[in-house]
N, C-alpha and C positions, 0 to 999 in steps of 0.2 A: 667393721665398726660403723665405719658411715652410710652404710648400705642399708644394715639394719636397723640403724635408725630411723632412716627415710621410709623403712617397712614398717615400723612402728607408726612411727608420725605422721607419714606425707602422704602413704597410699590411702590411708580410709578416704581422706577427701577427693583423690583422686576419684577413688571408686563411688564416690557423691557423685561428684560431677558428670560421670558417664552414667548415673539413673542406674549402679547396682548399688544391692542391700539397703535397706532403711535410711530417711533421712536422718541428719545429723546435727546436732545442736551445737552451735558455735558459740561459743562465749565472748561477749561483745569484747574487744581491746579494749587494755585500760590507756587510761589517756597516760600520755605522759609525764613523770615529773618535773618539773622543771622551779628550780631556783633562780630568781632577778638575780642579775649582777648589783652590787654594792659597792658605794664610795670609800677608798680606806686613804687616801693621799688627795686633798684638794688643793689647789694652786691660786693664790688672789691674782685677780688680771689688772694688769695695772688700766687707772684710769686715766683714758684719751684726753690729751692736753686741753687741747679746742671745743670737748664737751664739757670739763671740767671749768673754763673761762666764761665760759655761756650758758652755765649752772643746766647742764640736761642730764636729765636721767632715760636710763631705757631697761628695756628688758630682751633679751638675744636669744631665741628660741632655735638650740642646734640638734642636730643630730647626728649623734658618737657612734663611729664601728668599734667594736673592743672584738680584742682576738680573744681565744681559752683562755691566756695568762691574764686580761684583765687592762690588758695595756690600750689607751687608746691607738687606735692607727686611722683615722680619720674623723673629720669634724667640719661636718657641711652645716651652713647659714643658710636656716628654711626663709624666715623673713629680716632680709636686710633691713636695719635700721640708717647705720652713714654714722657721721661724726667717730668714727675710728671706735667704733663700739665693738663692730662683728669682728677686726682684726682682733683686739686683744680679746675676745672670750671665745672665738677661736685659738689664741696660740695658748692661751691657758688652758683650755680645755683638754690639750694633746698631751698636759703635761700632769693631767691627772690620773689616776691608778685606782682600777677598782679590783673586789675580789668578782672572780667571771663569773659568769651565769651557768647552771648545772641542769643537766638533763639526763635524768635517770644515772643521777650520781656521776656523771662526768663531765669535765666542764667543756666548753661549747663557745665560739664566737658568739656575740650577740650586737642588736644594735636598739637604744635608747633613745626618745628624744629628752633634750633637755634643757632649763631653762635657767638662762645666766642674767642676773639683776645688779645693774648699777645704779648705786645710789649716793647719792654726798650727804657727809659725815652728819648734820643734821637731821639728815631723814632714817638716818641706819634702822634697820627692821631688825625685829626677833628675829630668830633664825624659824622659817618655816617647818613644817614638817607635813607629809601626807601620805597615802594609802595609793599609789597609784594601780592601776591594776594591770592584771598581765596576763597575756594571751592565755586561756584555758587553765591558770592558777592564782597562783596568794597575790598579797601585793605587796610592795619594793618597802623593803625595810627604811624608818623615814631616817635620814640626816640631816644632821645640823651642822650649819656653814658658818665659821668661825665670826666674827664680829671687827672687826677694824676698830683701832684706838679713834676717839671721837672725833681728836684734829686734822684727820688723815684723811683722805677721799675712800670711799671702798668699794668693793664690789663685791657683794654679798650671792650666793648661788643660792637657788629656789627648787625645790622638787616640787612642783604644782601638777596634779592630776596629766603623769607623763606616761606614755606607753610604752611597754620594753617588749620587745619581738627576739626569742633565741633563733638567732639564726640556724644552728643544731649542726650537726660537724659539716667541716669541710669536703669536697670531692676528695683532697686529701685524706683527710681522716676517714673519711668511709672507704677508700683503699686499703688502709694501714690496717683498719678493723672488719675487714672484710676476711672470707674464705680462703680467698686467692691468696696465690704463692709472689706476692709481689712488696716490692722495698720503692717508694716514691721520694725522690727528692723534690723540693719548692728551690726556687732560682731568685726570688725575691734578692738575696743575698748576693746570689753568685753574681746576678747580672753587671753588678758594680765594680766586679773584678777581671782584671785584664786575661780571661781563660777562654781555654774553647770545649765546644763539647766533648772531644776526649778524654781533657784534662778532668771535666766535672764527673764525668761518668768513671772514669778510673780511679776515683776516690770512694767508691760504694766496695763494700764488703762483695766477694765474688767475681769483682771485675776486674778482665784485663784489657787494657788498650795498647796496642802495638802499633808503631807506625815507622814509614819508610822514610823519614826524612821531614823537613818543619810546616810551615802551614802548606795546606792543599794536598800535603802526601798523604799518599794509600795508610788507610788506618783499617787494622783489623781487631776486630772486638770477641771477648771471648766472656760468658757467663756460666761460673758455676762448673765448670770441665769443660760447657762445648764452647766452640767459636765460629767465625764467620757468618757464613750469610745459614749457618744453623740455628742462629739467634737472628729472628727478622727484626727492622725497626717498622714504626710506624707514623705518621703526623696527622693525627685527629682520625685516626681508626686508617688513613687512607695509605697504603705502605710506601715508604720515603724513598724509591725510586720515582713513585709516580706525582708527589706531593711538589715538584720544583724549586727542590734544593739542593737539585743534583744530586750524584750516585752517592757520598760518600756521607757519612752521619757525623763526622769530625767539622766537617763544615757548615755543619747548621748554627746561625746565631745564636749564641743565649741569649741576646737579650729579647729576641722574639719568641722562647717563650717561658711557659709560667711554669710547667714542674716535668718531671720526669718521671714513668712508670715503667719500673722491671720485673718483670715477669718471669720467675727462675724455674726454669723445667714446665712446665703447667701452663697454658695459653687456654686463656677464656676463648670459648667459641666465638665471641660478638668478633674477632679481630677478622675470623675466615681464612685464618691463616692454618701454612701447615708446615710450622716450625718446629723445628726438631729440639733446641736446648732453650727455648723463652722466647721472649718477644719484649722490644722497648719503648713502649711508647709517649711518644714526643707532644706533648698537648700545647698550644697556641693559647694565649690570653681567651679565658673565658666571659670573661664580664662585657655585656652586652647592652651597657648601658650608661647615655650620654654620651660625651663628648669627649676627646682624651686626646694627647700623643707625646711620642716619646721621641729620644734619639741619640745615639752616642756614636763616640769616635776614639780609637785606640790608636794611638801610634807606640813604634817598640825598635829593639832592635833589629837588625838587618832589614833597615828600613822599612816595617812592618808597619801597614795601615790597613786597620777595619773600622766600618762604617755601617751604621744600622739605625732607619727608622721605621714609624710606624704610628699610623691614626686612623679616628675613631668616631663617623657620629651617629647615633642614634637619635629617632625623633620619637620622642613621647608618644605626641599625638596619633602618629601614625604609624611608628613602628617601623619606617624606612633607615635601613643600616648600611652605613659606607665604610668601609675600611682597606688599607692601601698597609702595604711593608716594604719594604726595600733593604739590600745590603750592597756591598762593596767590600773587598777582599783583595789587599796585595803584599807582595814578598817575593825580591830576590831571593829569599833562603842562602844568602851567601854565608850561613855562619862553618868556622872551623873545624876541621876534621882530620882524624890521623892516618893518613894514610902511607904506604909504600911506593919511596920513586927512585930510579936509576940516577946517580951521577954521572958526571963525566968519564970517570976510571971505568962504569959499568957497575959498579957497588948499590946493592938497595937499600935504602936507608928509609925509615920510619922519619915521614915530615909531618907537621902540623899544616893545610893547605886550605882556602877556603871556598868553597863549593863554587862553581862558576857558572854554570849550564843545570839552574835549581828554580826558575821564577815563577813564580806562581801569583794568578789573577782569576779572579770572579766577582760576578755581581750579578744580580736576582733582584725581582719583587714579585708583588700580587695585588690585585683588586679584587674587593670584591662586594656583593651588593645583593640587597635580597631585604627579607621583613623578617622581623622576631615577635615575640610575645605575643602575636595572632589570636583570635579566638581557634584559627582553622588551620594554623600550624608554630609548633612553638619555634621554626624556622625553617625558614628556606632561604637558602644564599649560592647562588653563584660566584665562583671564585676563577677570574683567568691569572694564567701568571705564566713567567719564564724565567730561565736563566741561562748561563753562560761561564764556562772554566776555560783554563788554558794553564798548560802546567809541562815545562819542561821538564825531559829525565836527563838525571845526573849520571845513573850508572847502572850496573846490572842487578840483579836481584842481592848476589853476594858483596857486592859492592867491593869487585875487584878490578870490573873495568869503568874508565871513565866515558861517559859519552859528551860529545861537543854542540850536536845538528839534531839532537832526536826530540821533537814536539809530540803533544797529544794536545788533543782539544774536546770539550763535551758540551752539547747545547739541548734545553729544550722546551717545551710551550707546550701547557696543555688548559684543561679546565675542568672542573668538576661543579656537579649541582648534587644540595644538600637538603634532603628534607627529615624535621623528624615533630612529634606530637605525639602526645599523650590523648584517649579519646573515653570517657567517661565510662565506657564498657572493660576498663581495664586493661584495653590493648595500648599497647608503645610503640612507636615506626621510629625505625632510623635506618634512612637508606643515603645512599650517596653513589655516586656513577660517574665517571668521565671519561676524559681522550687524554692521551698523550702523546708527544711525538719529541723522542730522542735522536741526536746525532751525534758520531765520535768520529775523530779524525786522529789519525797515527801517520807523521812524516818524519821516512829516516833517507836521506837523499844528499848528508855529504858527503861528500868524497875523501874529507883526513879522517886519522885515527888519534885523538889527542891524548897527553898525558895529564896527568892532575893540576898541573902550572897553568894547564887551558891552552895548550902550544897545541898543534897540529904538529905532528911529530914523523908523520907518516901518509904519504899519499894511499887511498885503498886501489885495490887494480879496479873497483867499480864501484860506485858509488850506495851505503849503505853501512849501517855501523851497525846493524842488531843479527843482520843475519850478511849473507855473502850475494846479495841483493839490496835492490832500494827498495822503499815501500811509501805506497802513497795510499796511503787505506783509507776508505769512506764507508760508515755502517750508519744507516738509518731502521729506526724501530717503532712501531706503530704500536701502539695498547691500548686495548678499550677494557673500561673493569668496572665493576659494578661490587655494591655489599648492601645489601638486604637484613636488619635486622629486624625482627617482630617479636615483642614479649607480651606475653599474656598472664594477668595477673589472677590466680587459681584461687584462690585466699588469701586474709590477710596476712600471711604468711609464706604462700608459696606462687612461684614465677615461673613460666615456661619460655624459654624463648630461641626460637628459632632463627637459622642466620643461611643464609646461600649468597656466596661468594666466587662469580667465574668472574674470567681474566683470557680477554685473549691476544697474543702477541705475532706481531708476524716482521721477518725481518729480512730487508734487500740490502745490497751494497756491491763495492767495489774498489779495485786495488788498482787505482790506474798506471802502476807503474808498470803490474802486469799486463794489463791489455796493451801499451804503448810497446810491450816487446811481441803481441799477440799470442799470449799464454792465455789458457784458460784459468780462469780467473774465481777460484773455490767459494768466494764470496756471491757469488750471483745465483749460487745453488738456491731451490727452493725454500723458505724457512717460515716455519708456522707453529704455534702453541695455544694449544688452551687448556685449560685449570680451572677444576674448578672443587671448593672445597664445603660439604653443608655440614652444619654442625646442629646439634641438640640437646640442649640443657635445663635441669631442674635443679629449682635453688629452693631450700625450704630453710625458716627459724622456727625457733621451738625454744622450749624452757626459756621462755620473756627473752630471747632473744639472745641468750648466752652461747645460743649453740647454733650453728650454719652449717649447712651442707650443701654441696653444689657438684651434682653427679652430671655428666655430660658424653657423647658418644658423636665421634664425627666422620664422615668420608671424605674419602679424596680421589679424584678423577684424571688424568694428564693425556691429552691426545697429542705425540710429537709429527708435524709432517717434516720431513727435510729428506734431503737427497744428498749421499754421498758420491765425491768427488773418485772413480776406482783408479789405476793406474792406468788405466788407456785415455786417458784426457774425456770418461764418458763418465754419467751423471747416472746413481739407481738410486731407487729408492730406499731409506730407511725409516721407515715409521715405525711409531710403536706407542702402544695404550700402557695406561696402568690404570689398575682398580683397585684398593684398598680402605683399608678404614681404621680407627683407634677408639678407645676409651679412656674416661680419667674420671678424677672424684679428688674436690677439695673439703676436707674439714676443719672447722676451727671453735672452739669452745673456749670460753672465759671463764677461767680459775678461778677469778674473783673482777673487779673492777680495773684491775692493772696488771693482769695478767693475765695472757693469752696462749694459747696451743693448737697449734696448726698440724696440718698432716696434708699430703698433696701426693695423686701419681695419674700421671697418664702413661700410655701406650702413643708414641707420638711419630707421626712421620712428616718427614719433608720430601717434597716434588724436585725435581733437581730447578735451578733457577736458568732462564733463556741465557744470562751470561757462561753459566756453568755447562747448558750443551752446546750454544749458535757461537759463544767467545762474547767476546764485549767488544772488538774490531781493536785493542790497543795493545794488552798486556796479557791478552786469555785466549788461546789455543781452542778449539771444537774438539768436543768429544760426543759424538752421536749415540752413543755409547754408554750412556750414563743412567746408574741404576736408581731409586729413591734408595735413601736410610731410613731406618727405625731407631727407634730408643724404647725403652720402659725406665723412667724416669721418677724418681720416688725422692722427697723432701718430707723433712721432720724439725717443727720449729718452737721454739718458746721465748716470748717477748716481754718483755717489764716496762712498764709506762707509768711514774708515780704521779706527772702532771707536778702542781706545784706541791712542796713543802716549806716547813721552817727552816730545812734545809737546804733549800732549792729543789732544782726539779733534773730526776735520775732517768735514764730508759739503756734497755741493752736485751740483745735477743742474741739467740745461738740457734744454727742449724745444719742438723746434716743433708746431706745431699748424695744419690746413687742413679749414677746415668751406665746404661746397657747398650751400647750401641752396634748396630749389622749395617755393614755397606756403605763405611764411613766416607764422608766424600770430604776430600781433603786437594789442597792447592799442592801442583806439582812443580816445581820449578825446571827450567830449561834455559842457561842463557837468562836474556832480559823478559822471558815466556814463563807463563803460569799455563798448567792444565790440571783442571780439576779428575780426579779420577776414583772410583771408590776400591780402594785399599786394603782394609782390614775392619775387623771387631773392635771394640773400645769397650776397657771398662775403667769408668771415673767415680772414685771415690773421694768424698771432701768435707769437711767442715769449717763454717765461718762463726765470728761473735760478732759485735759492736757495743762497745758500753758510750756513755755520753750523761755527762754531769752539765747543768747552768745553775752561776746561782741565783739566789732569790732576787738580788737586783738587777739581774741579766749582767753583771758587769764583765763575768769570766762564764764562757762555755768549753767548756772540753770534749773532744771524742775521740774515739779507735778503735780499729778494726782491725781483723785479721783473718786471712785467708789460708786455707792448708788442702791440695789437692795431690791427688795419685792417678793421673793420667797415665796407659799404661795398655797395648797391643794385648788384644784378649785372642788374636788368630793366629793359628799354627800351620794354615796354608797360603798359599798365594806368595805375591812379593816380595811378601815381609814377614813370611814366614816365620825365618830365624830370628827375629827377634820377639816370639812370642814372650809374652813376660812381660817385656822393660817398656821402660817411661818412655813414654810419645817425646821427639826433640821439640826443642822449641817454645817447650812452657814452663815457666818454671811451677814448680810445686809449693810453692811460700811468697805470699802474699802481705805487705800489710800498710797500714794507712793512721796518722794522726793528726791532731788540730787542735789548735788552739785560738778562741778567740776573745779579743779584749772590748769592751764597749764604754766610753766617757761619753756623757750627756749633757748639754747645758753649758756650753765651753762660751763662745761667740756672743750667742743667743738661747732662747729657752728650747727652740724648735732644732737644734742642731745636733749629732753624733759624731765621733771621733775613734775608728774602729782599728786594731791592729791584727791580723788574722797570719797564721803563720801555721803551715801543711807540709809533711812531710810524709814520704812512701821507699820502703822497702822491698826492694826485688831480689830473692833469695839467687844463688847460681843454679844457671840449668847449662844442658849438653846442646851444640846447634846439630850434632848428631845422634845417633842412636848409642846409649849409655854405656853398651858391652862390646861397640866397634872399635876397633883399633888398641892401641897400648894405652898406659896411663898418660905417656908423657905425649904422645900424637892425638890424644884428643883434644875436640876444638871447643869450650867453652866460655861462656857469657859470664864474668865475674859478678858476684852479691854489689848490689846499687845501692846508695842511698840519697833519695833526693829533697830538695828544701826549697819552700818559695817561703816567701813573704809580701804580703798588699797592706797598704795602711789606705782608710777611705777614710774621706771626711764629706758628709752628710747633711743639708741646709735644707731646711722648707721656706722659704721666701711666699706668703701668699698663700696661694693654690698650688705654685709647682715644689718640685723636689730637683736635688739639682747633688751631685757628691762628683767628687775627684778623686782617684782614685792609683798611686803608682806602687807594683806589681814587679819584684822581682825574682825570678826561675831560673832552677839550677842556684841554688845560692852559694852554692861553695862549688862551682864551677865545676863538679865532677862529670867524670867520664858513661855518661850514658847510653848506654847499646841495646838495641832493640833484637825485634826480629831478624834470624841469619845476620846477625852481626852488623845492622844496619848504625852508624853514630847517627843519636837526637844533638839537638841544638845544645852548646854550653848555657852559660848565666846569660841571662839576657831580661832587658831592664823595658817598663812598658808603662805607658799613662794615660788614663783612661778617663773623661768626662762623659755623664748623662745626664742628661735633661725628661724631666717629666710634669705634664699638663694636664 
């Protein structure tokens, strides 16, 4: 369907542009429509004491951001007057409500200027009225500004020949209404609440977040059927191993940054990625202009502290940009666990015990500096930055044995430079390139064997708790990577654009524990990668826009060098090439103005990742051995979006979902060891919804979701033969998510909110084994969860800044939460949260 339409549509002009058949008459675009936002709730400002005593009048010429809803959300003072004039017709201003501005019948952030007149009751005016005019349309319907009784001071508002600019949808919104097979979250919200990104992400329709344990533990993510590192993340197109926020995406700040893009089955070519089940990416505060900064601080239980800032300045004049982030991250992880310990008699008994050997530390920032809004590029910025983790292990993957002496550590510094511009011929650049340089260290070199109490229970005959050796592991890793995107603008309507993305990795290290016994030492073997993935895509509109197509076709390259270790202590070669390639086609067409239908499929493959063949040096095994997977991946979607009513404002979409998967590469466990290895076939069938109500005074928002999947061995040979058929262990098949939130305004002061938000998630049972192994009563399974927080924020504009507080508790009814292989999450635990912003 969407193929031939692009045969219908998109080829004639094609075949223009390459000078076959007859020229072609284009019919100019119509300009847009667009409707001014309008006043429907005005707010008198009260009159400043000291201007009011010294009989002054003014007039306070401001300029309003309004989102789609109409709401203001900003109110800058073009020219300050003094005498307490710009404060109060700024905090009035924040507290006014218009209906938004519409563009081609749907409504749109916009921003206004506009002009606020105070005056003493003597001089009180008519209420003005005027035609102001607006960018390429009508003019702003006039209002009239109520009148103040005569004895009264007042402050009457003026529409005097004001300009209104639609902003026209957000990066957000041009996601949401885009082709692509992706669900965006905005953080605005989140960021005042005491979460991390797993928590945020595990609350989207499709999403699972598993994790080993409390802050800093391995988190594994799964979207839509697949998981791991089969869904890449990404921060600002640049992929978030190499971005410096370390390995794990659980530990990236919310509050650094501004929204979240998931990408379900379908990865636009611009990412150069070659990901198997989606891609998520993580986008940084976009706004690029003045002067700004932020900064909060969480503390929580089991001694929990995070810490994050972040500023900003831009120089008009010249367009010279500084920006600096930083975090800080710590935790005992000492919370409660149930575990299994011997008495005195020899008896095992089920104890409550709490984590001893669980602490977790990091901290990170970045610089960075460069020019925006250029005539000659719309940026370029240089960004260095680094970080540093450190994260004890408590126990083994099963979490049957405890460990006492076993550390890991990860460090690393790199830089990237970023350029992109638009160039009047219709072409687009956006490239970006950098280094990076990672380090991990793994020390297990005690000598007891401890119980859960944290006792040393037991001398080892040699010192090492993970294996029947010690280990002093060092792995360093070097990567240079480059992303190339170019788009060329074909007509007003149709985009080409092209993207080459290589990557190359190379990796030394060393196990000093072995060389100190003078063993050969498998780390020191040769290790090298590169990757490299180009992609190709055409986007076309048609029917005014109702209809989007985006057909695309990519290859993939991987050259491995490494040398296996054989059993005579000698070193051979094992290299090996791959060469392949995919297709996909997104389509989306609008029903009507509020309703939309998507369609989406690629042919998708993934390269295996350097941790997946070289190890990671800490918890991951080499496997030289390691084949790519495929998918053929197909999504089917339809979205409702009324925007506002008299009702308030409705949205809710439903989608199915069909992932095919060959030479699934899946984590093997061993002991406290992971080996990635590709296994079997996979076929994932699923469907998700979300519906979500606010109403007309934003007081109450509601939403919910639900997930339903059949993850499920589609191969009847190999290792896993015999379970051809049955459900993959380890995921549950039932999914689901709900929220409530509460919003009071104008409690303190007129500029204040008072918010109560309360989330809860259901994890249906699954098997931590294979479904048809064992009896009924010897199987091992993950009982149905149900989990509850609660954040209450309270919200203050003092000024220019914003300021809320914010306490956040998880686990509310203290249940028993078990993750992956039966791992226990944290019980209730209680956290408070202040942010500051400038």
């Amino acid at each position: 369907m969407a193929l031939l339409t692009w045969l219908a549509v998109g080829a004639p002009a094609l075949a223009q542009d390459a000078g076959e058949g007859p020229p072609l008459s284009v019919a100019p675009t119509a300009a847009p429509s667009i409707v001014p936002p309008k006043l429907v709730t005005f707010v008198d400002a009260t009159y400043p004491a000291e201007a009011e005593k010294a009989r002054l009048e003014s007039t306070v010429r401001l300029k309003l951001t309004l989102d789609a809803q109409g709401a203001v959300t900003e109110a800058e003072v073009l020219e300050p007057q003094g005498h307490g004039f710009d404060e109060a017709a700024r905090e009035a201003a924040l507290r006014f409500r218009f209906e938004p501005a519409w563009r081609d019948g749907v409504a749109v952030p916009s921003r206004i200027a506009y002009s606020y007149e105070f005056r003493l009751p003597a001089e009180a005016p008519v209420p003005a009225q005027a035609e102001p005019p607006v960018v390429a349309t009508a003019p702003v319907t006039p209002v009239e500004a109520p009148v103040a009784p005569a004895q009264q001071p007042s402050a009457d508002v003026a529409v005097d020949a004001i300009d209104v600019t639609v902003a026209g949808e957000s990066a957000a919104e041009r996601r949401r209404r885009s082709a692509e097979a992706v669900k965006v979250i905005e953080t605005e919200t989140l960021q005042r609440q005491a979460v991390d990104m797993g928590q945020v992400l595990s609350r989207t329709e499709g999403v699972g977040v598993r994790r080993a344990g409390g802050l800093g533990s391995r988190a594994r993510f799964s979207l839509a059927g697949l998981a791991d590192d089969q869904v890449r993340f990404f921060i600002d197109g640049v992929p978030l191993e190499l971005a410096g926020f370390g390995p794990d995406f659980a530990n990236v700040p919310v509050n650094l940054v501004q929204r979240l893009e998931l990408y379900q089955g379908v990865v636009p070519v611009r990412f150069g990625a070659d990901a198997l089940g989606g891609a998520v990416q993580i986008v940084t505060p976009e706004n690029v202009e003045g002067s700004r900064a932020s900064a909060s601080y969480e503390i929580g239980s089991f001694e929990t502290h995070r810490v994050t800032a972040s500023a900003q300045h831009v120089s008009g004049a010249t367009g010279l940009m500084l920006r600096a982030s930083g975090f800080f991250d710590s935790s005992p992880n000492d919370y409660a666990v149930d575990v299994k310990v011997g008495d005195a008699a020899g008896r095992v008994l089920e104890t409550r015990l709490p984590r001893f050997h669980d602490a977790f530390r990091a901290g990170g920032g970045g610089l960075e500096v460069g020019f925006v809004n250029k005539p000659w590029a719309r940026r370029l910025l240089l960004r260095a930055y680094a970080s540093t983790s450190s994260q004890e292990i408590q126990h083994d993957t099963t979490m049957k044995t405890a460990y006492g002496e076993v550390d890991s550590a990860n460090s690393s510094g790199g830089a990237t430079l970023r350029f992109e511009q638009t160039y009047t011929s219709g072409i687009v650049v956006d490239a970006v390139g950098g280094y990076v340089f990672r380090r991990a260290r793994l020390t297990d070199l005690g000598t007891c064997a401890y119980d859960w109490f944290g006792k040393c229970v037991a001398d080892l005959p040699q010192p090492g708790e993970l294996e029947d050796r010690a280990i002093d592991r060092h792995v360093s890793q070097h990567t240079g990577f480059a992303r190339l995107n170019l788009g060329w603008s074909l007509a007003p309507q149709q985009m080409l654009r092209l993207t080459v993305a290589p990557t190359f990795v190379s990796r030394d290290g060393e196990d000093q524990a072995l060389t100190a016994l003078s063993k050969v030492d498998p780390l020191t073997a040769r290790r090298g990668l590169y990757s490299q993935v180009v992609g190709l895509e055409h986007e076309l509109d048609a029917l005014d826009e109702r209809l989007e197509n985006i057909v695309f076709a990519k290859s993939y390259t991987q050259l491995a060098r490494a040398d296996r270790l054989l059993p005579d202590n000698t070193f051979a070669p094992a290299n090996r090439d791959t060469f392949t390639f995919g297709v996909g086609d997104s389509l989306r067409y609008r029903l009507s103005s509020q309703l939309t239908a998507k369609a989406a499929y690629e042919w998708a493959t993934r390269l295996p990742r350097p941790d997946e063949i070289f190890g990671d040096g800490i918890l991951i095994d080499t496997n030289l051995d390691l084949k790519p997977e495929s998918s053929h991946n197909l999504n089917l979607e339809l979205a409702l979006d009324t925007r506002e009513t008299t009702n308030g404002a409705f949205r809710g979409s439903v989608m199915g979902f069909a992932r095919f998967t060959d030479q699934l590469i899946i984590p093997l466990g061993r002991e406290g060891y992971f080996t990635y290895q590709n296994v079997f076939a996979a076929r994932s069938l699923g469907a998700m919804g979300a519906v979500g109500w606010t109403s007309p005074d934003q007081f109450l928002s509601l939403d919910g979701n639900v997930t339903w999947q059949d993850i499920r061995n589609a191969s009847s040979e190999g290792a896993f033969g015999t379970f051809d058929g049955q459900r993959i262990p380890n995921r549950p098949a039932l999914l689901a998510n709900g929220s409530a939130r509460f919003q009071w305004s104008g409690l303190a002061s007129s500029r204040d909110e008072l918010s109560l938000t309360w989330n809860t998630r259901y994890i249906h049972s699954f098997y931590r084994g294979w479904e048809k192994l064992g009896t009924q009563g010897s199987k091992q399974n993950i009982e149905a969860q149900l989990l509850h927080s609660l954040a209450l924020t309270y919200v203050t504009r003092p000024a220019r800044a914003t300021l809320s507080w914010t306490v956040d508790v998880q686990n509310l009814t203290d249940a028993t939460a078990m993750d992956f292989m039966g791992v226990q999450r944290p019980g209730r635990s209680v956290s408070a949260k202040v942010v500051a912003e400038l």
